[in-house]
C-alpha positions as CSV (number, residue, x, y, z in Angstrom):
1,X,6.4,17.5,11.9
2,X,4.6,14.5,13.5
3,X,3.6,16.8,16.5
4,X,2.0,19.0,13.6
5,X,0.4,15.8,12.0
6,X,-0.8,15.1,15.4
7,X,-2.7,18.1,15.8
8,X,-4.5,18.1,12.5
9,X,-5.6,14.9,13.7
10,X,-6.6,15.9,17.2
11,X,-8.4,19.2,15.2
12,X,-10.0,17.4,12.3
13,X,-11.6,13.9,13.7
14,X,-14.8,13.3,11.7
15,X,-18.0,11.5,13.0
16,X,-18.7,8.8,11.2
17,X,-22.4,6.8,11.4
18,X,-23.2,3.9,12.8
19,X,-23.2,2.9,8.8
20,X,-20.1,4.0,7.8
21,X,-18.2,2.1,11.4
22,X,-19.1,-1.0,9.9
23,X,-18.5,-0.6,6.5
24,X,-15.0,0.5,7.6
25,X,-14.6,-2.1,10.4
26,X,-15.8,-4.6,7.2
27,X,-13.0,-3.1,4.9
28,X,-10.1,-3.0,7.9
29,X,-11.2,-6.9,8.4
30,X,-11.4,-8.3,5.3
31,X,-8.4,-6.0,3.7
32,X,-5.9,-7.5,6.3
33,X,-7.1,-11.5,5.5
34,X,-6.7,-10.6,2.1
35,X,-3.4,-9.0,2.0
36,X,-2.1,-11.9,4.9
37,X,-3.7,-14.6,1.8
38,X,-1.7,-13.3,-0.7
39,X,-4.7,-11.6,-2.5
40,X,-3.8,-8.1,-3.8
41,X,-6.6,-7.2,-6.3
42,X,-8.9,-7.9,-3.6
43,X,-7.0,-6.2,-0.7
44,X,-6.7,-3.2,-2.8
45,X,-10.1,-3.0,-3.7
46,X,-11.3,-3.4,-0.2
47,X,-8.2,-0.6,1.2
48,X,-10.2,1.8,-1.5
49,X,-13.7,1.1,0.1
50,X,-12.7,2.2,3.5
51,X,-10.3,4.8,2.7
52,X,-13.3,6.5,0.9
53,X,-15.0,6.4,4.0
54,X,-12.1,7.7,6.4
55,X,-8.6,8.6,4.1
56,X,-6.6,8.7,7.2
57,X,-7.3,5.5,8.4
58,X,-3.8,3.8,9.3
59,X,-4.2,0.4,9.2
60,X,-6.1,0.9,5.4
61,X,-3.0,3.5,4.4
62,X,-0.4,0.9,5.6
63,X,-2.3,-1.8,3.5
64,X,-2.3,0.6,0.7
65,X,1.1,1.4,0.4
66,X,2.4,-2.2,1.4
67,X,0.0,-3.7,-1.7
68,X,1.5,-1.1,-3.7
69,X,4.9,-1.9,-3.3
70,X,4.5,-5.8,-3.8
71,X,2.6,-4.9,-7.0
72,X,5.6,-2.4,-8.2
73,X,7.9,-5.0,-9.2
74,X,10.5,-2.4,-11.4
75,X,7.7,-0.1,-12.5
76,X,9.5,3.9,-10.9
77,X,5.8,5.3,-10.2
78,X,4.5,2.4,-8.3
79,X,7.6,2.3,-6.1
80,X,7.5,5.8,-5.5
81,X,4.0,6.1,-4.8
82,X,4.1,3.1,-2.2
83,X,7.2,4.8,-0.3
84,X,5.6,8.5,-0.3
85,X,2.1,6.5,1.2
86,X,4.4,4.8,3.8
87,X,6.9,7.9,4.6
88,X,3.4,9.8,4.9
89,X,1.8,7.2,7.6
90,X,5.2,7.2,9.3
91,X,5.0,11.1,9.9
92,X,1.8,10.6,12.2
93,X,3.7,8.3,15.3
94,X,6.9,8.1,16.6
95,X,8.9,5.1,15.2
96,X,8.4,3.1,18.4
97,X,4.7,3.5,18.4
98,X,4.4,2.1,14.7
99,X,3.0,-0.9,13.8
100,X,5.3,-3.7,12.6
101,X,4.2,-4.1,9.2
102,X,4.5,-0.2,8.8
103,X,7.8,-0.4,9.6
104,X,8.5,-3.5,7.6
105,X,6.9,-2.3,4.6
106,X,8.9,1.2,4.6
107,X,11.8,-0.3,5.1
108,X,10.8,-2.7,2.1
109,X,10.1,0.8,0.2
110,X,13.4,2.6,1.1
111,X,15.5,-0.3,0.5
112,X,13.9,-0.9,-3.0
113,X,14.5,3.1,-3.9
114,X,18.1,2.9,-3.0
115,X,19.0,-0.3,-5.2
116,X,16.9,1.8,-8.1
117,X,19.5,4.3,-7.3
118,X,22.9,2.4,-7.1
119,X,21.6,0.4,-10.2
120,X,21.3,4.1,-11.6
121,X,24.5,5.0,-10.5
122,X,26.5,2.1,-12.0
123,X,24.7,2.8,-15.3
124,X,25.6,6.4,-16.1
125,X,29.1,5.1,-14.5
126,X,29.0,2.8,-17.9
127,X,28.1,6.0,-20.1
128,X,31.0,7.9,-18.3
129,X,33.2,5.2,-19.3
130,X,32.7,5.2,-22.8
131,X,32.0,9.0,-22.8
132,X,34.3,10.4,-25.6
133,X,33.7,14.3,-24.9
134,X,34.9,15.9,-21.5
135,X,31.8,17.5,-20.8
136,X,29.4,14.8,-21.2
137,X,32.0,12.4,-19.1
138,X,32.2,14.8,-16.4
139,X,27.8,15.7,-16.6
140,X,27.3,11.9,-16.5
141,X,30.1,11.8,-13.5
142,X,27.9,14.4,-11.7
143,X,24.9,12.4,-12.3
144,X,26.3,9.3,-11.2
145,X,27.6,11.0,-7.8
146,X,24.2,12.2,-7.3
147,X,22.9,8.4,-7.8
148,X,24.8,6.4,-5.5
149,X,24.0,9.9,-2.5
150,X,20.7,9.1,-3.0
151,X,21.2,5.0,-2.7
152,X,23.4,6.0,0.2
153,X,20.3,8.1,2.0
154,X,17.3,5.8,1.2
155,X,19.6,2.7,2.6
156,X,20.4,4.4,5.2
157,X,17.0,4.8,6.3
158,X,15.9,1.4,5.5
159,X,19.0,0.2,8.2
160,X,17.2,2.9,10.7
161,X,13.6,1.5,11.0
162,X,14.7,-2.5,10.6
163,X,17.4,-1.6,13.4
164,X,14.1,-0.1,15.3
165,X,11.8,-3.5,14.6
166,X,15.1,-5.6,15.1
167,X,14.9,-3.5,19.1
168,X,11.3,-4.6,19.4
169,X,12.0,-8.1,18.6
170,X,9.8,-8.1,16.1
171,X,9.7,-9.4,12.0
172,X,12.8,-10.7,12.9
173,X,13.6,-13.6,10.7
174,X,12.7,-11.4,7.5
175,X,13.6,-7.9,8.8
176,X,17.0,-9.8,9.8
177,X,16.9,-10.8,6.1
178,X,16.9,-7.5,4.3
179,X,18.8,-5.5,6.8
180,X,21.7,-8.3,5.8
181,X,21.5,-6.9,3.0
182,X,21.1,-3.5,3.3
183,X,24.4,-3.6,5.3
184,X,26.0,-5.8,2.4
185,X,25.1,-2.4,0.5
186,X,26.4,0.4,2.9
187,X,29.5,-1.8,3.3
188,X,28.8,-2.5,7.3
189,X,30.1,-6.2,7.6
190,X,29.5,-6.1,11.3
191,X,25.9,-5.8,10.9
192,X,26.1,-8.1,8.3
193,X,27.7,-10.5,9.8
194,X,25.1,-10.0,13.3
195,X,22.3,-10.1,10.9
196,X,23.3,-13.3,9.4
197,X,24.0,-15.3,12.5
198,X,20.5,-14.1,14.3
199,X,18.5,-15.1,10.7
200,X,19.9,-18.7,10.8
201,X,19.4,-19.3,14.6
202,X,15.8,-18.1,13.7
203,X,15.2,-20.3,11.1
204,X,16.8,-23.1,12.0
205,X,14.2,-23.0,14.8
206,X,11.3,-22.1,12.9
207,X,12.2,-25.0,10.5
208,X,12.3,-27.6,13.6
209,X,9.0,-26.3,15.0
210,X,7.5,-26.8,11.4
211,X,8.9,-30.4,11.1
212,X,7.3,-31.0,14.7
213,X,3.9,-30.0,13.5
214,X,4.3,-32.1,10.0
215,X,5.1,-35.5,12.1
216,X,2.7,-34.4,14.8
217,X,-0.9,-33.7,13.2
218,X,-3.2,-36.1,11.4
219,X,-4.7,-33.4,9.9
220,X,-4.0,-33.3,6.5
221,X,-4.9,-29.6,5.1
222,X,-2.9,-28.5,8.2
223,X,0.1,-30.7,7.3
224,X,-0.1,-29.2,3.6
225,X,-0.3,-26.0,5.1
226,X,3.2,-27.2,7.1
227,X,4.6,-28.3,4.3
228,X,4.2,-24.9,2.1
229,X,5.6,-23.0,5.5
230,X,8.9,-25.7,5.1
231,X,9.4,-24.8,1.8
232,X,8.9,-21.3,2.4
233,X,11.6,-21.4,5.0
234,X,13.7,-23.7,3.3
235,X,13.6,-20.9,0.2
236,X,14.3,-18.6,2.4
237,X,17.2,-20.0,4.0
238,X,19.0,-21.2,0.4
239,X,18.9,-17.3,-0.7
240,X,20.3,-16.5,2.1
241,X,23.1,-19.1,2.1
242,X,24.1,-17.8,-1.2
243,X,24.2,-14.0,-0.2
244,X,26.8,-15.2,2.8
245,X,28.8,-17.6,1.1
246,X,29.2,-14.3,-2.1
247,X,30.3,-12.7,0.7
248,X,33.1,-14.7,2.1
249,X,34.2,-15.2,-1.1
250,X,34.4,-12.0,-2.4
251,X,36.3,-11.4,1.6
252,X,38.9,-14.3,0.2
253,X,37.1,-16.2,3.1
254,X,36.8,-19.4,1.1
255,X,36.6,-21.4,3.9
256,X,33.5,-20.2,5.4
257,X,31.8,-19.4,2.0
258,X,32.2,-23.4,1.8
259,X,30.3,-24.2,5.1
260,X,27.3,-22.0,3.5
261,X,27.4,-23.7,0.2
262,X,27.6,-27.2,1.8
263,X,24.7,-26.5,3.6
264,X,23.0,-24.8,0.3
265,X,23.7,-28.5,-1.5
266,X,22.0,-30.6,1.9
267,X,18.7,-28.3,1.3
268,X,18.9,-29.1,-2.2
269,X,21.5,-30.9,-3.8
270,X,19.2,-30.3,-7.3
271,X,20.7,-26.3,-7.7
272,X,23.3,-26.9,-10.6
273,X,24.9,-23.3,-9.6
274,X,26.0,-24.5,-6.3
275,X,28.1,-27.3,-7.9
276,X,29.7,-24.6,-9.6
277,X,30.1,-21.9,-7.1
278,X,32.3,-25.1,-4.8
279,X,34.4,-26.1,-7.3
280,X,35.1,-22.7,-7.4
281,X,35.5,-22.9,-3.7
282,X,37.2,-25.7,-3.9
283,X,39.8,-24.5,-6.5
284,X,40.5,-21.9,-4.4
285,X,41.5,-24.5,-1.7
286,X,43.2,-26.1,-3.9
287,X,40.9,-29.2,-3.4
288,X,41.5,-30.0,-6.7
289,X,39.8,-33.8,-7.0
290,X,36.9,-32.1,-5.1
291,X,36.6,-29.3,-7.3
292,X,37.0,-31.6,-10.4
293,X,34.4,-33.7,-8.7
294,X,31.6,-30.5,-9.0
295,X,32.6,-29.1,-12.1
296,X,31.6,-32.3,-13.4
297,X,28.1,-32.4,-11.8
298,X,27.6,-28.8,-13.1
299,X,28.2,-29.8,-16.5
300,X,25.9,-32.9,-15.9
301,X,22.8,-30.9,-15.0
302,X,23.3,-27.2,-16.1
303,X,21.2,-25.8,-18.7
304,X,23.4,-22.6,-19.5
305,X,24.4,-22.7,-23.3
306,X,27.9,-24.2,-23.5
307,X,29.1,-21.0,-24.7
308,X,28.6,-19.7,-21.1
309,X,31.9,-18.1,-18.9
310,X,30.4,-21.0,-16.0
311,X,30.5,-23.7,-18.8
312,X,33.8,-22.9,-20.3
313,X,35.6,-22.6,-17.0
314,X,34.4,-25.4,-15.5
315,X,34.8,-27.2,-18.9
316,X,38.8,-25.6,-18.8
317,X,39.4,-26.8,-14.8
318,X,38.6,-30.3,-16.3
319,X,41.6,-30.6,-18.9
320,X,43.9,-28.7,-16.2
């Protein structure tokens, strides 16, 4: 297929005028500091200049589906339309000879379209459930099947073109990020588990380099600009540390579901959830004075309703 795509392209290049080079250089150049600002009306309106001067352009395609897919949020015919943009630009190269944000970006897309299909899945699962009639329990059965083989392929895939960026050396804090969990997904603990420890190695280090550059300039739109990137990480790392330490515990690994939490409370000791996700820990440990200790700070800070499972649990391991 991408030897056929190759062709066409080989068969059907276009000459373009002086003119039109520069109003697509113009489009390619101010497209990509667009998208890299954060500006997606304005990338997209600048993708749809040059793609009306050359529709097979890669880079503006790649832009295309990329803004696309941020924009989607849960909306089914933006995310398809992204991924069938990106799985259309993936056809023309081989996967080593793709750009990084291609590959990012359709991995993005597949992983997105598989969690739309296990979240599918587990909700015809529920109308199974409470299915009174046989035929409509085993049609919704049937459906359901059909779900989670489709969450099943488009994961898949995801794993397949982070696995190919993660060989490059390339992305790899973030593609480290979702392939983590993509594997929590597909049930592949060992590529979890590989995926977690590279992620915070990486941003461990890109955290100390950002700290460097705060104490070093005296500049101070740079050391904003440092400051944003921190918290970025620092985000980053606290969604993370919640994702591993689920993990562990849902593995009966209490232990090391602690470590991650611990560290979750030193980046921010403000999140009233981690209070109660180690007393929960804790109880598990049978650290009761410790767990006692964090149920009480939850209850302190939280803003759940006290009608809440957290709140009555943690207002139950008080009176125990």
């Amino acid at each position: 297929m991408r030897q056929y795509c190759l062709l066409l392209l080989l068969c059907g290049c276009t000459t373009f005028s002086n003119d039109e080079l520069d109003r697509l250089a113009s489009a390619q150049r101010n497209a990509t500091s667009y998208f890299q600002g954060g500006k997606l009306g304005q990338t997209l309106r600048q993708v749809e200049r040059g793609l009306d001067i050359d529709p097979d352009d890669y880079k503006l395609n790649v832009l295309h589906g990329a803004v696309r897919l941020r924009r989607s949020g849960t909306n089914v015919k933006e995310i398809d339309a992204a991924t069938a943009i990106l799985e259309r630009v993936y056809e023309w190269r081989s996967p080593m000879r793709h750009e990084p944000y291609e590959l990012f970006y359709l991995g993005l897309a597949r992983q997105k379209q598989g969690l739309r299909n296990l979240g599918e899945a587990i909700r015809v699962e529920d109308r199974a459930r409470r299915a009174v009639e046989p035929e409509k329990k085993t049609e919704f059965e049937s459906q359901s099947a059909a779900a989670r083989a489709a969450a099943q392929d488009q994961l898949t895939k995801a794993n397949e073109v982070f696995d190919v960026l993660i060989e490059r050396g390339e992305r790899l804090r973030l593609t480290h990020n979702h392939r983590m969990q993509v594997a929590r997904q597909l049930g592949d603990g060992d590529k979890f588990k590989e995926s977690a420890k590279a992620f915070f190695k990486i941003t461990a280090k890109e955290q100390k380099f950002v700290k460097d550059e705060i104490a070093r300039t005296e500049t101070p739109d740079y050391e904003s600009a440092q400051y944003v990137a921190l918290k970025q990480l620092t985000q980053e790392e606290l969604a993370v540390r919640a994702l591993v330490a689920d993990w562990h515990f849902h593995r009966k690994e209490f232990t090391l579901a602690l470590t991650h939490i611990d560290r979750a409370l030193e980046l921010d000791p403000t999140r009233s959830d981690n209070y109660y996700n180690r007393g929960r820990l804790h109880t598990e440990l049978q650290a009761w004075d410790l767990a006692k200790a964090d149920f009480r700070r939850f209850l302190a800070t939280s803003q759940l309703p006290a009608t809440s499972p957290k709140m009555t649990y943690a207002t139950k391991a008080l009176l125990r």
